[in-house]
C-alpha positions in Angstrom: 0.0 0.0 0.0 1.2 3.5 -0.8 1.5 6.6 1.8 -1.7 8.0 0.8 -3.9 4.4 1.2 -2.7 4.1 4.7 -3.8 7.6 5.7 -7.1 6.7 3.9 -7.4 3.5 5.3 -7.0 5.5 8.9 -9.5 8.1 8.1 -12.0 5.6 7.5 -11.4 3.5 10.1 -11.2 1.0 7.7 -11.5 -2.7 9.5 -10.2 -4.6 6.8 -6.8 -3.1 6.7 -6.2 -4.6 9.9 -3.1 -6.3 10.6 -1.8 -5.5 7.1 0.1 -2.0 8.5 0.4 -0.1 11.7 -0.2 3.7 12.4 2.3 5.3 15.0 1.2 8.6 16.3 4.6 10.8 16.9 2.5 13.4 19.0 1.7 10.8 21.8 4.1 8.0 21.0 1.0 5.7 20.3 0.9 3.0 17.6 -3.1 1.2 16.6 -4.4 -0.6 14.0 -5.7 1.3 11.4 -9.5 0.7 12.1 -9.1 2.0 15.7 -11.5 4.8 17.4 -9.4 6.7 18.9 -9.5 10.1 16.9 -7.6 10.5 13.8 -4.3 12.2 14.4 -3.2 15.0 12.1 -1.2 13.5 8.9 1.7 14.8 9.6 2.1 13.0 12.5 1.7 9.8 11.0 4.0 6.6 11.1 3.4 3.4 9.7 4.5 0.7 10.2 4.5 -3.5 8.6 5.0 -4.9 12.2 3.8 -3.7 15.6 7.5 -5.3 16.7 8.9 -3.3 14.4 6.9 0.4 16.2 7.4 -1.2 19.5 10.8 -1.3 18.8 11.2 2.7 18.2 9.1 3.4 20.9 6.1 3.1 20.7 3.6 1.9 23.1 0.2 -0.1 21.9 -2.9 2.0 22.1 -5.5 1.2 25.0 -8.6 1.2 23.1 -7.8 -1.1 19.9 -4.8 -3.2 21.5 -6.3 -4.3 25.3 -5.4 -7.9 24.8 -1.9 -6.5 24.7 -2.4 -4.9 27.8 -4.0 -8.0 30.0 
């Protein structure tokens, strides 16, 4: 997927890109899934991500809303 897709695919909370990409939020360090409900963070400060290792790894911490089983 190009740039552009994943910032779609995050505006419209788009369910099916799930698990295909990762968007890391620089403002507040978060990374989610791309369907998540959290409110969509300006572009600019959008990362993405192929693995949630790989935004963990610079990071990152998993979002509270789309990610609790990561949090139990």
């Amino acid at each position: 997927m190009t740039r552009e897709e994943m910032v779609m695919a995050c505006q419209r909370r788009d369910k099916r890109c799930v698990g295909k990409f990762y968007l890391a939020v620089k403002s507040t360090k978060i990374v989610c899934h791309p369907g998540c409900s959290s409110k969509v963070p300006l572009e600019k400060n959008m990362v993405f991500y192929d693995t949630l290792e790989a935004a963990l790894a610079d990071g990152y911490r998993p979002c509270k809303r789309c990610m609790k089983e990561m949090w139990r």
